[in-house]
C-alpha positions in Angstrom: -20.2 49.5 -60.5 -20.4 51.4 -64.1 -17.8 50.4 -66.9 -17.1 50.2 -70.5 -17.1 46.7 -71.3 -16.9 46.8 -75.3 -15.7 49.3 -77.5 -16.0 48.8 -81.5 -14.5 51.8 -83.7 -14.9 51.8 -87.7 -13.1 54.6 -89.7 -12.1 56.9 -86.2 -9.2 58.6 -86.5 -6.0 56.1 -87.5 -8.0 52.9 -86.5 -9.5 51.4 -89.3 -11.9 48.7 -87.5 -11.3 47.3 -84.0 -13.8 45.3 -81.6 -12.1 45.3 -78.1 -13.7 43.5 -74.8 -12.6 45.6 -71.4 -11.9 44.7 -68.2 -13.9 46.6 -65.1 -11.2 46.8 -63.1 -7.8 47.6 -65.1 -6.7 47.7 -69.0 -3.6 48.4 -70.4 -2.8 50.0 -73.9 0.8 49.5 -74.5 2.3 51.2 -78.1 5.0 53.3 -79.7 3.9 57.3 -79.6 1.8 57.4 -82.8 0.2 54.3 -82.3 -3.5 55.2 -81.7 -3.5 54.8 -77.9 -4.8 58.4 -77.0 -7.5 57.9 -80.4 -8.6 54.4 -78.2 -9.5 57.0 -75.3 -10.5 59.6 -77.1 -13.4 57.6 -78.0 -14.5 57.1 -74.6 -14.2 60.2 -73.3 -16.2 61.6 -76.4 -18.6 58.5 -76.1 -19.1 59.7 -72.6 -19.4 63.1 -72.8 -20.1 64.3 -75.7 -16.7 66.3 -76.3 -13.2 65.8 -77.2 -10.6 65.9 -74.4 -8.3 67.2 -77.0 -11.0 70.3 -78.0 -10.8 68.3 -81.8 -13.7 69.0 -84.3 -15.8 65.9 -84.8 -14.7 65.8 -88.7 -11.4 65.2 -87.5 -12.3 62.1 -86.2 -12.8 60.5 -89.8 -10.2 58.4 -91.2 -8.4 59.7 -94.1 -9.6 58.8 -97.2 -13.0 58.0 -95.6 -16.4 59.4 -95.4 -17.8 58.6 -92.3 -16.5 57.5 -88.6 -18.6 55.1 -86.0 -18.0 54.4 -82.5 -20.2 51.9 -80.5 -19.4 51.1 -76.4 -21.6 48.5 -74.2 -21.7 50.6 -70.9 -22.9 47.9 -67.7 -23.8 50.3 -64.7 -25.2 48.1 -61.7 -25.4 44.8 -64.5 -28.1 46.8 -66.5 -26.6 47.2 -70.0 -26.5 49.8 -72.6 -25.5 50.2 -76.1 -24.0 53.7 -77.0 -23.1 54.7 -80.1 -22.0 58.0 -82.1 -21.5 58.1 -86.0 -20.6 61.0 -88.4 -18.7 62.8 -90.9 -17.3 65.6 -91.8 -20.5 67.1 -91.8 -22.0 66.5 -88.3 -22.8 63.5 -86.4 -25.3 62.1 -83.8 -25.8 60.2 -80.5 -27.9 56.9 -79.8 -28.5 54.5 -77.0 -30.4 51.4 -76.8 -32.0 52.9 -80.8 -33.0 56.2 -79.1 -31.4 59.4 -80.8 -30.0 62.1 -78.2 -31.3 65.5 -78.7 -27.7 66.6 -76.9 -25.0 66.0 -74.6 -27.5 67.1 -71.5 -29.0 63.4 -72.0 -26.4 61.7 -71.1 -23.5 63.6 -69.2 -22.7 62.6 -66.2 -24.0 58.7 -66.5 -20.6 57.5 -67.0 -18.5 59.9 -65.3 -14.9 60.3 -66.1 -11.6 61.9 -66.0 -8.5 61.9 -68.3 -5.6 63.1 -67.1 -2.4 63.3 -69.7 1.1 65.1 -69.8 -0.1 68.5 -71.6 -2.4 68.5 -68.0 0.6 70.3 -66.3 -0.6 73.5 -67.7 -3.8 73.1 -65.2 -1.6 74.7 -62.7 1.1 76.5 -64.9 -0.8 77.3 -67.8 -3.5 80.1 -68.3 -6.7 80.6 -67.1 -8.2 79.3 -69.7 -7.0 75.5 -68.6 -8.0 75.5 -65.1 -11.6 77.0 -66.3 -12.4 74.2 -68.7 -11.0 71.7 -65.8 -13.9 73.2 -63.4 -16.5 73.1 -66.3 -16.1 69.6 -67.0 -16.2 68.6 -63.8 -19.3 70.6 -62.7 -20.6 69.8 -65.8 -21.0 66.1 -64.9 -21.6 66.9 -61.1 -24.7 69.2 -61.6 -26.9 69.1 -65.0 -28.3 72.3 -64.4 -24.8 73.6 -64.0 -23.7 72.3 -67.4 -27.3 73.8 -69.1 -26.6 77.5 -67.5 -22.9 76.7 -69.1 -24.4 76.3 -72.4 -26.7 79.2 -72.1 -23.9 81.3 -71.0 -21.6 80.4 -73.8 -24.6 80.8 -77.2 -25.5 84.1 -75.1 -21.5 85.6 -74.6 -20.5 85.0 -78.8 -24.5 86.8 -79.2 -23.5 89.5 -77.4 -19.9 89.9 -78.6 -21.3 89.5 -82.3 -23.5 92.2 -81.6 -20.7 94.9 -80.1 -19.1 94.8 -83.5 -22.2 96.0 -84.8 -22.2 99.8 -85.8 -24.4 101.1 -83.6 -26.1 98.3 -80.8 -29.4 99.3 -79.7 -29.1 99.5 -75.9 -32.3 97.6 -74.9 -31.2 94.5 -77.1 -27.9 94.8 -75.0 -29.2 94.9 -71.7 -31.4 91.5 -72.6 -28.4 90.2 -73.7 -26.4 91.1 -70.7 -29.1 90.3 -68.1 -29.0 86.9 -69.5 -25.3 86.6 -69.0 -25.4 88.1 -65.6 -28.1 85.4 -64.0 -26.6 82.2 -65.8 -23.3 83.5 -64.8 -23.6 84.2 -61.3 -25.2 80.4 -61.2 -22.1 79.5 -62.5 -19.8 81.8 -60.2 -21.2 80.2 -57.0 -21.3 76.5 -57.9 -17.4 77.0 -58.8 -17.3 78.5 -55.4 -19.5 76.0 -53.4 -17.5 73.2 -54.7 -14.3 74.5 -54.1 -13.4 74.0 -50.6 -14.1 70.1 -51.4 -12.1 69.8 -54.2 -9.2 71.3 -52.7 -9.6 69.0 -49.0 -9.1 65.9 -51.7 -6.4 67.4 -53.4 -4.5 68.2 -50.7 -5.2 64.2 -49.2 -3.9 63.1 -52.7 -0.9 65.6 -52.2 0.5 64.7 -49.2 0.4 61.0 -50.0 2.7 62.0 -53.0 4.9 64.6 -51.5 5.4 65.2 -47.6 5.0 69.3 -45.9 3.4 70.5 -49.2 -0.1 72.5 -48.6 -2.2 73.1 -51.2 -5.0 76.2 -51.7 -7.6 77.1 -54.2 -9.5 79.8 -54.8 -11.6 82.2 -57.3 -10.5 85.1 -58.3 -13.1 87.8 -58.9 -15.0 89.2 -55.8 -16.0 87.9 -52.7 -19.8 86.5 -52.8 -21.5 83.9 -50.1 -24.4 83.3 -52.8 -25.8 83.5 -55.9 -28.3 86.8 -55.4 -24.7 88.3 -54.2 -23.0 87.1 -57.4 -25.7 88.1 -59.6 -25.3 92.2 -58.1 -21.1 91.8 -58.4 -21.6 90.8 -61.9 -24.7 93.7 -62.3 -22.0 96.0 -60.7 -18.7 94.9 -63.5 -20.6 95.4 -66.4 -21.9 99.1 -65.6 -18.2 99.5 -64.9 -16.9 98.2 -67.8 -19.8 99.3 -70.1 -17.7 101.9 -72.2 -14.7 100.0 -72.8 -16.8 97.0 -73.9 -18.1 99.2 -76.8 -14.8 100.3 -77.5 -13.1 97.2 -77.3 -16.0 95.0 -79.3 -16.0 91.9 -76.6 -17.2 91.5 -73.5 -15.0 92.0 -70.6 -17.1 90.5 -67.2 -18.3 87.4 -66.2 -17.2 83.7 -65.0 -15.3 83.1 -68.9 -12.6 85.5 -67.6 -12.5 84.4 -64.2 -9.8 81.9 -62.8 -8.9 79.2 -60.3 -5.8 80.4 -58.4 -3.6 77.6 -57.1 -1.5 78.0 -54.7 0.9 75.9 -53.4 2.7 76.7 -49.5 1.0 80.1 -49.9 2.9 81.0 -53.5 1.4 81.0 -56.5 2.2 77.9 -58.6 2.3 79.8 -61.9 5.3 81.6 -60.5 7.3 80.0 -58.2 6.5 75.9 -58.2 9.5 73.6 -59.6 8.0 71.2 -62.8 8.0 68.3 -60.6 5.4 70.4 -58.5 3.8 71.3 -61.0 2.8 67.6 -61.7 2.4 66.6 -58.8 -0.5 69.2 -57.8 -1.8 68.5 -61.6 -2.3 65.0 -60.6 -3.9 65.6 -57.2 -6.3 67.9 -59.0 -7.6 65.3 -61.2 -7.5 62.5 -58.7 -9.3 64.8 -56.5 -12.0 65.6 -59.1 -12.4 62.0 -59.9 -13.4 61.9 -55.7 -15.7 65.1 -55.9 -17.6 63.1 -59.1 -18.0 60.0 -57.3 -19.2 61.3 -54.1 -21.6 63.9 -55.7 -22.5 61.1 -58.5 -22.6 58.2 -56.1 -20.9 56.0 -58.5 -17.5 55.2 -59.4 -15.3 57.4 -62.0 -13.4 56.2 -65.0 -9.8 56.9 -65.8 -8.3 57.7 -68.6 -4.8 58.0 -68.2 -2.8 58.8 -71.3 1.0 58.1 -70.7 1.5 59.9 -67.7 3.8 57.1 -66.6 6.7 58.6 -69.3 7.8 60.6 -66.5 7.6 58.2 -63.7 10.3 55.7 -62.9 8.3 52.2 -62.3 8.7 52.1 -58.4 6.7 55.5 -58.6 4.2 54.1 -61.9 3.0 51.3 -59.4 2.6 53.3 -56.0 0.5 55.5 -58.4 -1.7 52.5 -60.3 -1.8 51.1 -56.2 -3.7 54.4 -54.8 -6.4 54.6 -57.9 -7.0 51.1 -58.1 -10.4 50.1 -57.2 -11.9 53.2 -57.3 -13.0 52.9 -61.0 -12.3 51.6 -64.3 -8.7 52.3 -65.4 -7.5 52.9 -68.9 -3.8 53.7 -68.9 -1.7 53.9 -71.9 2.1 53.7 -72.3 4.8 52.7 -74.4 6.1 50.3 -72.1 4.3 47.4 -69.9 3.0 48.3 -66.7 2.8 46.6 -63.7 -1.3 45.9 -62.4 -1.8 46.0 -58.8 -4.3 42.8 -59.3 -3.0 41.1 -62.6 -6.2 38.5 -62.1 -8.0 41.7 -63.3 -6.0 43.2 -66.0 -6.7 43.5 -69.8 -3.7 44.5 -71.5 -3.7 45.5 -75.0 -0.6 45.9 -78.1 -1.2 49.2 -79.8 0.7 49.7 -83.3 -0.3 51.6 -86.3 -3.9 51.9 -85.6 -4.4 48.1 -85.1 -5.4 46.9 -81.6 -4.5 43.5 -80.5 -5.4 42.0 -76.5 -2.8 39.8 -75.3 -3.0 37.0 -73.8 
């Protein structure tokens, strides 16, 4: 089993200093909206991967009226320990473990992995495009490394090519280098979305129907039909021949995987247009359950949880069914403003969250 089992933040965010000791199995942060609950996980998840759940710069992370931030977790996977930590300011910031410096993210996402799931996540399904493609990068982007390199590649190589359509007159051979990059990382990352799909949306609909009875679930990927990656690479050759005079009218590139989306539907209907909110929520939900059971399968270890007040919504019959299904699967983190009930209280940490001070009860 992999889990946080310390967590020590200096100067991050509204927490001043805290040293906190976790529990594998369950923990609790209990505080007022405002308190510093969702800064406690944002740590993790950035500690983790590199990234802020909540797409914040890193020199937001710095406490007012400070100059620097640090963050420090001991991470036990199997009992073999290791200390990382992440300090900065507003100027940048850097990654260690065990006293080696991380050249980037790609060293280390993926070890720990992890999914955070909090009210705003309703737009997954409702929302646009744009949510349901960062929710399939993050999750292939721990599942596959190379997925998460061609990712990174894509994304330098699209604002290099959009920069470059502004210019006054592009040189056409630069372009086509440009472009030819775009089309191989992106058809890379148009099949793996693809590939993974069908499992993804088998554990979403087994997370589904133990929440809501005669609801069916289907995914898919807009854009054209391909059964591999030499396929996806011609489609892709194919859309920017086709939309190579608009692009140069328009400034900005107009094909490939960063305009693509993941089309839920729910009985056959498009969620987006016709699904109540409390269907909405519930298909969020399965969606990030079900990722947390792609990662683990495709990882071979367990997934952490961050779960930031999702239980606001959720009378406490319905908070404890919910705590009861993910238990045991991974570590839990799961903030509210109220006290939650633990499926195994033996192996519960709960902790008092108010004004950026973090206190674990007894």
């Amino acid at each position: 089993m992999a889990f946080f089992s310390t967590l020590s933040l200096e100067n991050f965010r509204n927490i001043r200093q805290t040293g906190l000791e976790f529990d594998p199995y369950c923990n609790f942060l209990i505080g007022n909206n405002g308190s510093g609950k969702t800064n406690l996980l944002e740590a993790l998840f950035f500690l983790a991967l590199g990234k802020s759940q909540r797409n914040a710069s890193v020199k937001d992370f710095v406490l007012q009226e400070s100059e620097y931030f640090l963050a420090e977790v001991r991470i036990d996977s199997e009992g073999k320990p290791a200390l990382r930590r992440t300090q900065g300011n507003r100027n940048g910031h850097l990654f260690q473990q065990d006293g080696h410096t991380f050249r980037s993210a790609s060293d280390f996402i993926g070890d720990l992995p992890i999914i955070s799931f909090a009210p705003e996540d309703i737009l997954l399904c409702s929302g646009p495009p744009a949510e349901r493609r960062r929710f399939l990068n993050m999750l292939l982007s721990q599942a596959d490394i190379n997925y998460f390199l061609s990712l990174k590649e894509y994304h330098r190589t699209l604002l290099q090519r959009n920069a470059y359509l502004k210019t006054e007159r592009p040189d056409s051979h630069y372009l086509s280098v440009l472009t030819e990059t775009l089309v191989r990382q992106g058809a890379l990352l148009r099949t793996r979305r693809k590939e993974m799909l069908p499992t993804l949306q088998t554990c979403a609909q087994t997370h589904l129907s133990a929440m809501v009875a005669d609801e069916q679930i289907t995914l898919d990927i807009s854009g054209p039909a391909t059964d591999s990656e030499d396929e996806a690479r011609i489609a892709l050759e194919t859309e920017f021949r086709r939309n190579e005079r608009q692009e140069q009218l328009l400034c900005v590139t107009l094909a490939g995987p960063h305009r693509d989306d993941m089309l839920v539907r729910l009985n056959g209907l498009s969620v987006r247009d016709f699904a109540s909110r409390g269907q909405t929520r519930s298909l969020a939900l399965s969606l990030k359950l079900a990722a947390a059971d792609v990662l683990s399968n495709r990882k071979g270890k367990n997934v952490v949880m961050l779960l930031d007040d999702i239980f606001s919504e959720l009378d406490d019959a319905r908070a404890e069914r919910l705590l009861e299904r993910i238990y045991g699967r991974g570590q839990i983190f799961a903030a509210a403003p109220r006290n939650l009930t633990s499926p195994n209280r033996r192996s519960t940490a709960r902790f008092r969250v108010s004004n950026g001070t973090v206190t674990r009860e007894a």
